[in-house]
Every structure is written in C-alpha cells, then in structure tokens.
C-alpha positions as CSV (number, residue, x, y, z in Angstrom):
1,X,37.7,130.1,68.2
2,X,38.0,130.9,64.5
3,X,40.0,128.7,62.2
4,X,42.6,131.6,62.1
5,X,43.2,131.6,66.0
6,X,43.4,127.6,65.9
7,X,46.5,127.3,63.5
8,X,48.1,130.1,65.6
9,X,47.6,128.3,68.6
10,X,48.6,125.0,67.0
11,X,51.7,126.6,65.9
12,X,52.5,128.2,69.2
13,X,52.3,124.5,70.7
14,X,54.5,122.7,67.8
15,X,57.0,125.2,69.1
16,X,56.8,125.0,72.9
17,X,57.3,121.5,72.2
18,X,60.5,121.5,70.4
19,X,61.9,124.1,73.1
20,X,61.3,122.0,75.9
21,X,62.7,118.9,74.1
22,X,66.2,120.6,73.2
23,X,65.9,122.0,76.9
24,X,65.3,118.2,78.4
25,X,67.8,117.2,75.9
26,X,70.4,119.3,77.0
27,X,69.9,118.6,80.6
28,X,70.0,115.3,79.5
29,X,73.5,115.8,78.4
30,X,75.2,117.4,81.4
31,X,74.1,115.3,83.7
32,X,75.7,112.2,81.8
33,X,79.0,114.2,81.3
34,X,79.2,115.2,84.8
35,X,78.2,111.6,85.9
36,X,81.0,110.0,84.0
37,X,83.8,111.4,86.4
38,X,81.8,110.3,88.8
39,X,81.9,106.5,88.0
40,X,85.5,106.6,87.1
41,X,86.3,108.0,90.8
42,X,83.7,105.3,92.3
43,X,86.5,102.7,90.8
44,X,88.6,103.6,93.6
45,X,92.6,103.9,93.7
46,X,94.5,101.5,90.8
47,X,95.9,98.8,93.0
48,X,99.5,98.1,93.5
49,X,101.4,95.3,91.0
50,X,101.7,92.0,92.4
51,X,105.5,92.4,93.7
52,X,108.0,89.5,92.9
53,X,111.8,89.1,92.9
54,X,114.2,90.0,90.3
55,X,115.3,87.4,88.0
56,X,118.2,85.7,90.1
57,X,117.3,86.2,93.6
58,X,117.0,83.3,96.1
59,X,113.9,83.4,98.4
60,X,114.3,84.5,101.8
61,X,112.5,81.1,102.9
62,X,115.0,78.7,100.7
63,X,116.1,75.9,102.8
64,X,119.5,74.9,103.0
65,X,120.9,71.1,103.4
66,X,124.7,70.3,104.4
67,X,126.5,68.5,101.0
68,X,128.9,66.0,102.2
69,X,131.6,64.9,99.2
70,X,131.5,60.7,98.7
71,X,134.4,60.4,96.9
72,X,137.8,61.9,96.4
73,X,138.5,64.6,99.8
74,X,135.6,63.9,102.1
75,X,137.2,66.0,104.7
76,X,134.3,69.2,104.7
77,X,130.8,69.9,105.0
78,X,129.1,72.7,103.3
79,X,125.5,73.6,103.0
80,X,123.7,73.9,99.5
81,X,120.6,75.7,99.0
82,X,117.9,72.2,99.4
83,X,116.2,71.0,95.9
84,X,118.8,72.6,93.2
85,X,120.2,70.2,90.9
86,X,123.1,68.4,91.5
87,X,125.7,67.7,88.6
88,X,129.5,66.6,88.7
89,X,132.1,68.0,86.8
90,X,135.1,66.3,87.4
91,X,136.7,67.1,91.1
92,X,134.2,69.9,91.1
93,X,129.8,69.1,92.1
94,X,127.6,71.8,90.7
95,X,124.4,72.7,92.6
96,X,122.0,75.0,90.0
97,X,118.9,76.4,90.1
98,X,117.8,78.9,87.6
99,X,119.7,81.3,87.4
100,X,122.1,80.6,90.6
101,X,125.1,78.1,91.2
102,X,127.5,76.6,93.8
103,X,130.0,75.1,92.4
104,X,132.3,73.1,94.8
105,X,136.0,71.9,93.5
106,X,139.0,70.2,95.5
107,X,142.5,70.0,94.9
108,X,146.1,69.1,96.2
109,X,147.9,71.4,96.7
110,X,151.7,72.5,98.2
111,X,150.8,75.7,100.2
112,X,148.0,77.6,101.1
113,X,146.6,80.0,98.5
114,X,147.1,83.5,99.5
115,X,146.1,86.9,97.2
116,X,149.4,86.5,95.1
117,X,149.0,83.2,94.1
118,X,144.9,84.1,92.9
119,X,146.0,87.5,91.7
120,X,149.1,85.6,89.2
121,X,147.2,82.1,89.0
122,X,143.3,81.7,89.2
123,X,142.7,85.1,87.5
124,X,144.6,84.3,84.2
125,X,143.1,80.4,84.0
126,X,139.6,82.3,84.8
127,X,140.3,85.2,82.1
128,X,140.9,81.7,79.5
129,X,137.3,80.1,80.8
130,X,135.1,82.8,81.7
131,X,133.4,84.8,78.8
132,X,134.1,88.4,79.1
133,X,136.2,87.8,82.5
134,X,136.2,91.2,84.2
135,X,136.5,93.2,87.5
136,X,138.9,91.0,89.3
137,X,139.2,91.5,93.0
138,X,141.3,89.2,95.2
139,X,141.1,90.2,99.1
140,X,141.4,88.0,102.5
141,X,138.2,87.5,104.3
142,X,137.1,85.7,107.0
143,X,134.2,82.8,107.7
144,X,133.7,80.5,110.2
145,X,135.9,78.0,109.1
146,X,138.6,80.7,109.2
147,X,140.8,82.9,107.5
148,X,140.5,82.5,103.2
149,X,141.6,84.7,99.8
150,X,138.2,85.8,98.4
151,X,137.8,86.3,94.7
152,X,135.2,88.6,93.1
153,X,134.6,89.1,89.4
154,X,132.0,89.1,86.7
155,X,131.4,87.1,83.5
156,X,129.1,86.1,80.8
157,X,127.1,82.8,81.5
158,X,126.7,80.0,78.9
159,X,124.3,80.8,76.3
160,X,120.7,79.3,77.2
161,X,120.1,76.2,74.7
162,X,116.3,77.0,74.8
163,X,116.1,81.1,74.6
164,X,119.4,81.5,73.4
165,X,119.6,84.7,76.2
166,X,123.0,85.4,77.8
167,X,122.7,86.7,81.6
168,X,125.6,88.7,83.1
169,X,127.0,87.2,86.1
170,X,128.7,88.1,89.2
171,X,131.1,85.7,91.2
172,X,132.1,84.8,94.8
173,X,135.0,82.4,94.8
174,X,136.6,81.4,98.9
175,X,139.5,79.0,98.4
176,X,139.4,77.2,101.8
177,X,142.9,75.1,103.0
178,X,143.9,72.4,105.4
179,X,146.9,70.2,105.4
180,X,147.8,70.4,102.0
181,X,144.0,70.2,100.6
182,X,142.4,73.7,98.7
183,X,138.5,73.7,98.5
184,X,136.9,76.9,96.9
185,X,133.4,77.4,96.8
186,X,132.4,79.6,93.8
187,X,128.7,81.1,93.8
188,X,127.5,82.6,91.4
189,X,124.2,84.7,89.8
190,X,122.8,87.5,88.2
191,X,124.7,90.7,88.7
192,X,121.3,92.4,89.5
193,X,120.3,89.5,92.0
194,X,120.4,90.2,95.7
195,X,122.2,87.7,96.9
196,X,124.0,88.9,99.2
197,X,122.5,86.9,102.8
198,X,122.4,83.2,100.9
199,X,125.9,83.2,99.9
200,X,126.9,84.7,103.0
201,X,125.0,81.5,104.6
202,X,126.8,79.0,102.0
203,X,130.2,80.7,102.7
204,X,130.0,80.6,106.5
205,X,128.8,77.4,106.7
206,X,131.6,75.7,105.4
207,X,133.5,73.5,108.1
208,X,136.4,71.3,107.9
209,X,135.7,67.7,109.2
C-alpha cells in the first residue's frame, strides 16, 4: 500500500468511528428516556392517606360510664363518655375531652320547663354567656327518661390559653324534670364533628332514680 492509500484509509476509519459512536450514543439515549416511564409506572398506584377523624369527633369505640351526682340532687344517673376530665362548676359537673363536653347542672324549680319558658328564659341568659350566641332552636323531644324541651344553638368556645385558636361550637341542651327538680344535660363540640350517635347515647341514657 502506498503512503497515499494509508492516510486515506486511516481517515476513512477515524470517521467510521465517530459515526458509530454518535449512533451508540444516540441509542444510548432513547433507551434511557423510554426506560424512565417505565420505572415510574413500576412504582405502582400512590397509596391512599392514612384516614382519621375530624377534629371533634368521638370514636366509635369510646366507652361510656354511668355519673352518679354525690352531693346536692342525687336523684339521676347519666352516662359520660369514660376517661374525660371531670371538673365542677358550681351545681353544674363538667366532663371534657378535647374538643367535646357534657356539662350536667341541677336546679329547683316551680314547674316544668316547656319551649316558652326556654324560648323567653334560657335563650336570653345564653345570648349574655355564650360568645356569638346564634341559631336558637327550642323543640320537645323525647328520650328514654321521657318527654323534655330540647335546645339547639351554636357559639364560640373559650379561647385556647396555649394556641390561642377559637373553635365554633354547636350545642345540645335537654332540660329533664321531676317533682319540682330541672336537670339539663348540655353537649357540646365542634360544629363539623359527627356527633350525632354519642350524644344520642348520653341523652338517652339519662334515668331518674
């Protein structure tokens, strides 16, 4: 081979060379594309949130334990929702947890409270106590302890001393009556909360003794 057809042929290989390494390259390239869809469908499905309760509601499991009064009228039983803290107030004991409270109160009284007598009494001393007091509703219901004026309404709760948050509240008040004594059972929680089954088990529980 003369030196003429050895650089030719040198320079035909350089060349072959650099094809084939843009051509690997290149393959090189599309399968890593393609193979990235690939690895992002071999993740599988994103998997569902953990699920938990809105702020408020009581668990379906809660336990429930009958409160009998030591001191002033003894003459009831009502259950409280077991391992919520108990505080008294007066004539009134306070059961809280969280966000939730029974509050159970008992008073003298000349006649049996009827819708009237909430609609012109309890509402206006309630409007006084309860930060923005609204949507008032006073009907007659029924439980197992009997007939009773039912109360619905909503409020602002105390300002939390640690977060300083404010939750918005919605009320159940029964005013129960026997020979001259008035008990009413106020529940109360979140307005979002579904509570509806554990105050429904509070409220019916209630018995005269």
């Amino acid at each position: 081979m003369t030196p003429a057809h050895a650089s030719a042929a040198v320079g035909l290989a350089l060349v072959a060379a650099v094809i084939t390494g843009c051509s690997s390259s290149g393959s090189h390239s599309g399968s890593a594309a393609s193979a990235a869809p690939a690895g992002a469908g071999n993740a599988g499905p994103t998997p569902a949130p953990t699920e938990s309760n809105p702020p408020g509601d009581i668990p379906d499991n809660q336990v429930y334990v009958a409160y009998r009064p030591a001191g002033g009228f003894t003459g009831f039983t009502v259950k409280v929702p077991e391992g919520w803290a108990r505080t008294g107030q007066g004539a009134a004991t306070v059961f809280t947890d969280k966000l939730n409270t029974v509050r159970v109160s008992t008073a003298t009284v000349a006649a049996a409270p009827t819708v009237d007598s909430v609609t012109n009494t309890v509402i206006p001393q309630l409007k006084s106590q309860v930060p923005k007091f609204a949507t008032p509703k006073v009907t007659e219901a029924t439980r197992h302890a009997g007939r009773v004026v039912r109360l619905t309404y909503q409020g602002d709760s105390a300002k939390d001393p640690v977060t300083g948050k404010v939750v918005r509240d919605a009320f159940e008040r029964y005013a129960f009556y026997r020979q001259g004594h008035e008990v009413d059972l106020t529940l109360s929680g979140p307005v979002n909360a579904d509570n509806v089954d554990p105050w429904r088990i509070v409220s019916d529980s209630f018995a005269w003794r």
